[in-house]
N, C-alpha and C positions, 0 to 999 in steps of 0.2 A: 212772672217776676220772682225773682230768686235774692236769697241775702245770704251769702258765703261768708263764713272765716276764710284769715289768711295765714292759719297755721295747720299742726298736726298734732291730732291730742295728744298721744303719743310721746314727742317730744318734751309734754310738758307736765306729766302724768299727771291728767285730769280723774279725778274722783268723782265719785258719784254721791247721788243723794241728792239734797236741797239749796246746793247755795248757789245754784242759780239768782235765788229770790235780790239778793245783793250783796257785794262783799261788805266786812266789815272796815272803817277805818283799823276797820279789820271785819155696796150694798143695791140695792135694785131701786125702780123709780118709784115714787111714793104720790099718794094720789094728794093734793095739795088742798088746804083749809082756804078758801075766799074769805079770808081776816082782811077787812080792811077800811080801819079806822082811817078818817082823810084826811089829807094834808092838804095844805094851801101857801101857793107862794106871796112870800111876804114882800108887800108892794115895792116894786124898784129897787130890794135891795140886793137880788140874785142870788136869795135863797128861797128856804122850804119852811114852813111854821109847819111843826110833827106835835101830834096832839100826845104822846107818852102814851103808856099803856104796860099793859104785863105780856111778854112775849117767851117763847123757848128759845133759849137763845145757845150755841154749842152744834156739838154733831158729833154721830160716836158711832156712826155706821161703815162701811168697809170702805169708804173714799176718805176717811179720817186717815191725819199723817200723825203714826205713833210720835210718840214726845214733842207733838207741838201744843198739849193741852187742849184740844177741841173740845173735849167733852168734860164731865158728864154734861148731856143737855138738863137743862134749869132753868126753870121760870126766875125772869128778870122782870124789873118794873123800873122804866126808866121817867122822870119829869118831861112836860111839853118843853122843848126845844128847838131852837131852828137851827136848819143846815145848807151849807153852800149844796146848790144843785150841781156845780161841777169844782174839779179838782181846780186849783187855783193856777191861773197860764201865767205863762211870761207878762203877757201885756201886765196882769194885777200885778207881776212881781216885779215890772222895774217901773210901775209907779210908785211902790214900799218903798224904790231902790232911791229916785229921783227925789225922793220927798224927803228921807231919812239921811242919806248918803251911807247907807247899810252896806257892808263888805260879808259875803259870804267865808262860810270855812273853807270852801275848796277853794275861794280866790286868794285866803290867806297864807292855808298850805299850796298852794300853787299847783294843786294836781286833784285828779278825781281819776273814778275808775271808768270806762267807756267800754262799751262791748266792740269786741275785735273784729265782729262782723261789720262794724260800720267806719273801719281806718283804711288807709289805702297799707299795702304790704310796708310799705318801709317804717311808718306811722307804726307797726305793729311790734316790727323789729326792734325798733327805737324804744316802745313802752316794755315795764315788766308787770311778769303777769300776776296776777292776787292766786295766791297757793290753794291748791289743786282744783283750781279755776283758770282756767286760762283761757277762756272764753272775754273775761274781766283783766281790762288790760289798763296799769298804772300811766295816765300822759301828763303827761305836764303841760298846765295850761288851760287844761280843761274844768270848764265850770260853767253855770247856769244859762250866764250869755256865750260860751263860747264850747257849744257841748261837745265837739269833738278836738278840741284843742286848738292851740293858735288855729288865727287862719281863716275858722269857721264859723259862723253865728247865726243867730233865730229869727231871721227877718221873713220866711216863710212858716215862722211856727210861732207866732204870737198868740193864736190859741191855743195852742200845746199845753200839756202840764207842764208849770215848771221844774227841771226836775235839776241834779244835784244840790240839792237842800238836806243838809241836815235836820235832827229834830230841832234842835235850838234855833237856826236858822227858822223854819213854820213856826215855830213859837214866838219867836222876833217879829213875821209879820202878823201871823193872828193879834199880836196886843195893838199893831200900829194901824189894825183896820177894826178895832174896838171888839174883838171876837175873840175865839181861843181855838185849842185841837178840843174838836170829840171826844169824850171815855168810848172805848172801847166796847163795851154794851150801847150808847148811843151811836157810833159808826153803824154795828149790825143789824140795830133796829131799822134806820135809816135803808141801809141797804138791803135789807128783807124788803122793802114796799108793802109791807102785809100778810106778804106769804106766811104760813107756818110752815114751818121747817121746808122748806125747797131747796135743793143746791143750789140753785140761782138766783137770782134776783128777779125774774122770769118766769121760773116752773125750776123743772126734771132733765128737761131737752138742754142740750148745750146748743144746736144748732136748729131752732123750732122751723118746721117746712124748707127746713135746708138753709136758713140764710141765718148770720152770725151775729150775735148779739153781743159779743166785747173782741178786744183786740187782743188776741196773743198769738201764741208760734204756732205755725201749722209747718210739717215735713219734719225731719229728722234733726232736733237739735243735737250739738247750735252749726251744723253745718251747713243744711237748705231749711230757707224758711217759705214756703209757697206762697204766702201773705193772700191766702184765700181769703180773708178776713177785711185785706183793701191797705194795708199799715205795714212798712217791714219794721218800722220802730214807732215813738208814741204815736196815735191819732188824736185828733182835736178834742178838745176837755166835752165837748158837747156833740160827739159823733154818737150813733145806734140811737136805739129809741132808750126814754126815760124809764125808770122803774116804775111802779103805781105810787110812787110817791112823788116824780117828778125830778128823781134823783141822775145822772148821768156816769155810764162807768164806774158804778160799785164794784166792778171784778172785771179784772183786765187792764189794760192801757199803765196805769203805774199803781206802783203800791203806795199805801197811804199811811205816812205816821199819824200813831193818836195819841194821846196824851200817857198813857198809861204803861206803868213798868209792865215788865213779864214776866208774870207766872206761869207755870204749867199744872197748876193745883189751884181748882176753884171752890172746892166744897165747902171753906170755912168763909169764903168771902159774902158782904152784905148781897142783900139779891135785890137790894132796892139802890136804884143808883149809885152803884158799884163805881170805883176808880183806880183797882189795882192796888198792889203791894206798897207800902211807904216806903221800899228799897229795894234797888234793883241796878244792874249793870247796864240791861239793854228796855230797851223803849220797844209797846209793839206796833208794827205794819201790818194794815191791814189789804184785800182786796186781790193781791197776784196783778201781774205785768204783760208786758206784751211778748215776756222772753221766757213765759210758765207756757209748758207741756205736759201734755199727761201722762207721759215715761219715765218720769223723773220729778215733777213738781208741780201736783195738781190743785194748789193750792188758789185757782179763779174761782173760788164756791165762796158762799155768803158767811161760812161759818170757820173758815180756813185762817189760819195769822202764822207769822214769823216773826219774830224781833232784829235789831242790830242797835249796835251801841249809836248813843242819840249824837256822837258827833263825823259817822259816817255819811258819806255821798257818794251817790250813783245814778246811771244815767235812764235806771227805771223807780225810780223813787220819789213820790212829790208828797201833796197831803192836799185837806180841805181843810175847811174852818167852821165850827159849831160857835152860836151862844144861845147864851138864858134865853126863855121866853121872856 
């Protein structure tokens, strides 16, 4: 099973680098620490009760992406918290929808960005492309219920993440389900499951005994994607096994907004419940997608992030939701 574009890079002189991760509205294996303080999920509300602790938190070894701030690595100390076990699906999101009568941004601006592997040819011709991405293709129409433009909708992906959500939008539902986004130090915690320093959420292995433990590209982006993995695009918020915390698709499947602006400079910031800069352009995402490779943007590891400005959407970007203990 195969997922083609239906252009020619060429044509639309794609660049290289990182923006696969989403447009905007614009080192070797290491042997792993068994750290693992336990968590417990908190009755019937479809999260995680995380006891906090002090963690190293960062990555500054040779799978680090210069100028995205990974490192330096630093003990953090985050409070108990609890967190959604999976990214938040369609079904939670149109019951926010149904309850509120909430309008997204994309459905306001009347378009979103959609990857061009998944339009039929004319759908492609018809969108423009997000600059020197053309992989990310501007439709109109497209939005959370209707992800690949008129036409289309989620009636097979109710457990899916939901995805063209801006930050504000995850913010709009986090306060209407009594929760909030993660800091950014609490995501990673979360998605470590205990591990000390591991790429993964898992260990060192990307693929442990051969079989795949998150959703992203496999073959030659963004031409063929082999979908060894079982997903040409998201997979269900609760597919592979959980982390040791009970966690689902910490890395892979969509990127996750957190609450926190982005810096690329951590040295001066608190190391006890940290939140980021008090000013910033862009909000960060954390986790990598189903459309990261590792020729270009290996950013599925636990300690990986990107930003975009908090009022963009795309069709690999969703979030989860943290609160207080």
């Amino acid at each position: 099973m195969t997922v083609q574009n239906f252009f020619t890079l060429a044509d639309d002189g794609a660049g290289t680098g990182s923006a696969c991760c989403a447009p905007s509205g614009g080192g070797g294996p290491r042997p792993v620490a068994p750290a693992v303080p336990r968590a417990r999920r908190a009755s019937g509300s479809g999260m995680v009760a995380l006891p906090g602790g002090t963690f190293r938190m960062g990555n500054e070894d040779a799978y680090a992406n210069p100028g995205d701030g990974e490192g330096p690595v630093r003990d953090v100390t985050v409070s108990p918290f609890l967190m959604d076990e999976t990214a938040v699906t369609n079904a939670r999101f149109a019951a926010f929808v149904r309850d509120t009568g909430y309008v997204t941004a994309a459905e306001r601006f009347g378009w979103s960005y959609v990857f061009a592997g998944f339009l039929t040819p004319e759908r492609v011709r018809e969108s423009r492309a997000a600059a020197g991405t053309p992989w990310w293709r501007g439709v109109e129409g497209a939005a959370w219920r209707t992800p690949e433009g008129a036409g289309s909708g989620i009636g097979d992906r109710a457990q899916h993440p939901v995805t063209r959500v801006t930050w504000e939008d995850a913010r709009a539902y986090a306060a209407w389900a009594g929760k909030r986004l993660p800091t950014e130090a609490e995501w990673e915690y979360a998605a470590r499951g205990g591990l000390d320093q591991a790429r993964y959420p898992w260990g060192d292995e990307l693929t442990p005994r051969g079989r795949w433990r998150c959703n992203i590209w496999q073959g030659e982006f963004p031409v063929v994607n082999t979908v060894d993995d079982g997903y040409p695009g998201t997979a269900p918020a609760g597919a592979y096994r959980p982390n040791a915390y009970g966690l689902y698709n910490t890395v892979g499947n969509v990127w996750e907004w957190v609450a926190d602006r982005f810096t690329a400079a951590h040295t001066a910031a608190p190391r006890t419940d940290p939140r980021g800069p008090d000013a910033g352009a862009s909000r960060v995402m954390r986790g990598g997608s189903y459309l990261c490779h590792d020729s270009y943007c290996n950013r599925y590891r636990v300690a990986a992030r990107t930003a975009n400005t908090p009022d963009s959407s795309s069709g690999n970007c969703g979030f989860r939701c943290a609160a207080d203990a």
